[in-house]
C-alpha positions, -999 to 999 in steps of 0.1 A, spaced: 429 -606 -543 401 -607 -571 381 -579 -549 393 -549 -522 385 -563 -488 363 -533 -470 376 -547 -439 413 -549 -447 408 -512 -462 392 -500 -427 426 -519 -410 449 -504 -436 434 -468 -432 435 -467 -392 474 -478 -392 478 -448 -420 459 -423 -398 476 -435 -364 514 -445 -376 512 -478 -359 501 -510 -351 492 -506 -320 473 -475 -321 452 -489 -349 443 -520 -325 433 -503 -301 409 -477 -324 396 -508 -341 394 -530 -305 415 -558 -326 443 -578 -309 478 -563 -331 489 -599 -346 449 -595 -360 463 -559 -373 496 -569 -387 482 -600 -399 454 -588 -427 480 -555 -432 508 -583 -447 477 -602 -465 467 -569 -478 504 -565 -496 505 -596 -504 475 -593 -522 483 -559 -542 520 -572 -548 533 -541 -533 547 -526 -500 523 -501 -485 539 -483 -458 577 -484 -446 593 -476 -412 609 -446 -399 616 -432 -364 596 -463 -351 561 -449 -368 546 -463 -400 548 -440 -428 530 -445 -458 548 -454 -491 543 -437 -525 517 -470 -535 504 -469 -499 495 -430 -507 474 -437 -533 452 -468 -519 444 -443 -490 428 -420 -519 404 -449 -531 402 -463 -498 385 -433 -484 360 -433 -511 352 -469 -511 346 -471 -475 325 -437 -475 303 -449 -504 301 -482 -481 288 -462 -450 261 -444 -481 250 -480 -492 243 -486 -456 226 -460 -449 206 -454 -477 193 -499 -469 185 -490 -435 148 -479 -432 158 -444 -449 172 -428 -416 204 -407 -420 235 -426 -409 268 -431 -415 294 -399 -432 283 -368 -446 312 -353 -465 302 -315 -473 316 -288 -487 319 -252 -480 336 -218 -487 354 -204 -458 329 -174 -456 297 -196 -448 315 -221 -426 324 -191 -401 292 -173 -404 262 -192 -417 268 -235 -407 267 -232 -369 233 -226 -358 224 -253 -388 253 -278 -377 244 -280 -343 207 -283 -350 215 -311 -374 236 -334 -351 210 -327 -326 185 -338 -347 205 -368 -362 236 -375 -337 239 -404 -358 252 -390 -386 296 -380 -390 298 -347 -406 328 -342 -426 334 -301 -436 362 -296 -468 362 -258 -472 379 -246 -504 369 -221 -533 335 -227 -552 352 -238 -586 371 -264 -562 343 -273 -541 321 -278 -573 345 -301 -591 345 -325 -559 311 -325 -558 316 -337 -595 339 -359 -589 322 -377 -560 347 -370 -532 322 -348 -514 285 -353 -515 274 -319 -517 289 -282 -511 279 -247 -505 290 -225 -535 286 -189 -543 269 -176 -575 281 -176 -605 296 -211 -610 299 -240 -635 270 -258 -623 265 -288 -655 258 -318 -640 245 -304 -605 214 -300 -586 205 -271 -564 189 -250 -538 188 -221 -522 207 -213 -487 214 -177 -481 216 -144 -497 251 -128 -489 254 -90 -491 287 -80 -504 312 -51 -497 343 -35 -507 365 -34 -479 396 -7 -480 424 10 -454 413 36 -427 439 60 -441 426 56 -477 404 79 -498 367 67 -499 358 47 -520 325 64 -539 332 46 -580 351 19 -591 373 46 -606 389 52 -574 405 10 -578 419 17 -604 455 1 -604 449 -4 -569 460 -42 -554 431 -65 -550 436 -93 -523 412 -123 -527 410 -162 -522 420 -176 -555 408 -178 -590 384 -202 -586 363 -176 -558 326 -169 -568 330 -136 -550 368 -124 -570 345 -123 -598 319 -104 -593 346 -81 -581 365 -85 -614 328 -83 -632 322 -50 -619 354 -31 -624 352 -48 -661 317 -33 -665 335 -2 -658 363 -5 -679 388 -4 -644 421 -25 -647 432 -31 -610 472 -37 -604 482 -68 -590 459 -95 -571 472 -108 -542 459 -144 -532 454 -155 -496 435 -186 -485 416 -169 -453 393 -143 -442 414 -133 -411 443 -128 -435 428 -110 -462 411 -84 -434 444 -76 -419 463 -72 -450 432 -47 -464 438 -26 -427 475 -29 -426 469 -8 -468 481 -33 -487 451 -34 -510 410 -33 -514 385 -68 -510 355 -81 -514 341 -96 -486 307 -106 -475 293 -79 -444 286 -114 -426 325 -124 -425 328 -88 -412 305 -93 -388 319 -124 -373 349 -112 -378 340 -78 -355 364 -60 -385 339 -33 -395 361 -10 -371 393 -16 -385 385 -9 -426 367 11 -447 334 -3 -460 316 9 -487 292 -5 -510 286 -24 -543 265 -14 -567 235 -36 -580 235 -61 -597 269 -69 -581 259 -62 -543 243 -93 -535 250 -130 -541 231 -163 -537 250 -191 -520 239 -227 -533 237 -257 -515 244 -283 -546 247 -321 -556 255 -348 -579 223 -345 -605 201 -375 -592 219 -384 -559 204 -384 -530 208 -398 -494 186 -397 -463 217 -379 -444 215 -349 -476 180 -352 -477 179 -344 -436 201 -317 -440 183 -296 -472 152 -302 -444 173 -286 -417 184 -258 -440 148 -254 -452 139 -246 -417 167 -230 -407 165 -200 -437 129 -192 -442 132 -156 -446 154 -159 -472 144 -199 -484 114 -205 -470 92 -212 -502 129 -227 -518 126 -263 -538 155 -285 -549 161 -267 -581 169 -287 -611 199 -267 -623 
């Protein structure tokens, strides 16, 4: 096979998401001997076994693994190509990235708006740090992703979304926190390295010349909230989260100082890629924000 057949791929990836034959068929509205046919062409084609048998599913082999990978992004940039040739509406996937903090309290007013607006259109959502989010922007595997301030952003385009106004978040029990003196050596709980909001935190008690203990990494809101009220450490979080959260009750909230109180997040792309699906949703956003990103451009960044 001199090229990857877009239609065995879409065969191939519905008997990797359903574990079987059968299922796959019936997603596809294919007879199975059509399925099982072009999945043993397929093999036979790339000289290697792509999924093996066990407890009468179909698992995936080690080789069968990694053609999902590129099969993913061959048939998503196949849905883009589509789109982008038919009369410029949106269509097809939109793969989009966000941190945890703005898909729980800043995407579902403009999500629903959107797929009202453009039912059309398959939104994808990948949450994950900025730094991670930003790198598969890069990389292609998203198309664009909501990121916090400050992050690497070579190679991106950008606008504005929201403003996020930031807190320290502490026990009950604990002493108030009026300076960043009172952190130090105390345990900071945060999402991982790679978290636009961990440093600003770290920014500000470096300004001050405060070494916090040990950080403690957790991948969710809800997690790191209860762990800050149970006293096993201090957080950042955004006063949004809290609010969503209804967590203002059960921890201590005090404030950050300027210039570390507030933080920008981005809604960024590939430099020069666009799409009528991205291009529907920076509209929606646009509309969606204007107090905050009313008089907001695309920003060359």
């Amino acid at each position: 096979m001199r090229n990857l057949d877009l239609d065995a791929l879409q065969i191939f990836k519905a008997v990797a998401e359903r574990g079987g034959v059968a299922r796959a068929a019936a997603h596809l509205n294919r007879v199975q001997s059509n399925v099982s046919t072009r999945l043993r062409q397929l093999e036979a084609a790339l000289g290697t076994t792509l999924f093996q048998r066990h407890n009468r599913r179909l698992v995936l082999s080690a080789q069968g693994r990694l053609l999902l990978d590129y099969a993913d992004r061959l048939l998503r940039l196949s849905d883009e190509a589509r789109a982008a040739l038919q009369e410029g509406a949106p269509r097809g996937t939109l793969r989009l990235g966000t941190m945890e903090s703005t898909a729980a309290a800043r995407l579902p007013p403009i999500v629903a708006a959107y797929h009202a607006a453009w039912p059309q259109v398959s939104m994808e959502l990948v949450s994950g740090t900025s730094a991670a989010l930003v790198n598969q922007v890069l990389a292609g595997d998203i198309e664009a992703a909501f990121v916090a301030e400050p992050y690497a952003d070579d190679g991106l385009q950008a606008m504005p979304a929201f403003t996020e106004t930031l807190a320290v978040i502490s026990p009950l029990t604990g002493p108030p926190l009026d300076s960043a003196r009172a952190l130090r050596g105390a345990t900071l709980i945060a999402f991982s390295a790679g978290c636009s909001y961990r440093r600003i935190l770290e920014a500000w008690l470096a300004r001050e010349g405060i070494a916090p203990g040990r950080v403690m990494d957790f991948a969710s809101y809800h997690a790191i909230v209860a762990c800050v009220a149970a006293g096993a450490g201090v957080a950042i979080v955004p006063r949004s989260v809290l609010g969503v959260l209804r967590a203002e009750g059960t921890v201590r909230v005090s404030a950050l100082p300027p210039p570390f109180v507030e933080a920008r997040t981005m809604l960024a792309w590939r430099r020069g890629h666009q799409s009528p699906a991205l291009d529907a949703l920076r509209a929606e956003l646009l509309a969606q924000t204007r107090p905050q990103a009313g008089a907001a451009v695309p920003q060359n960044r």
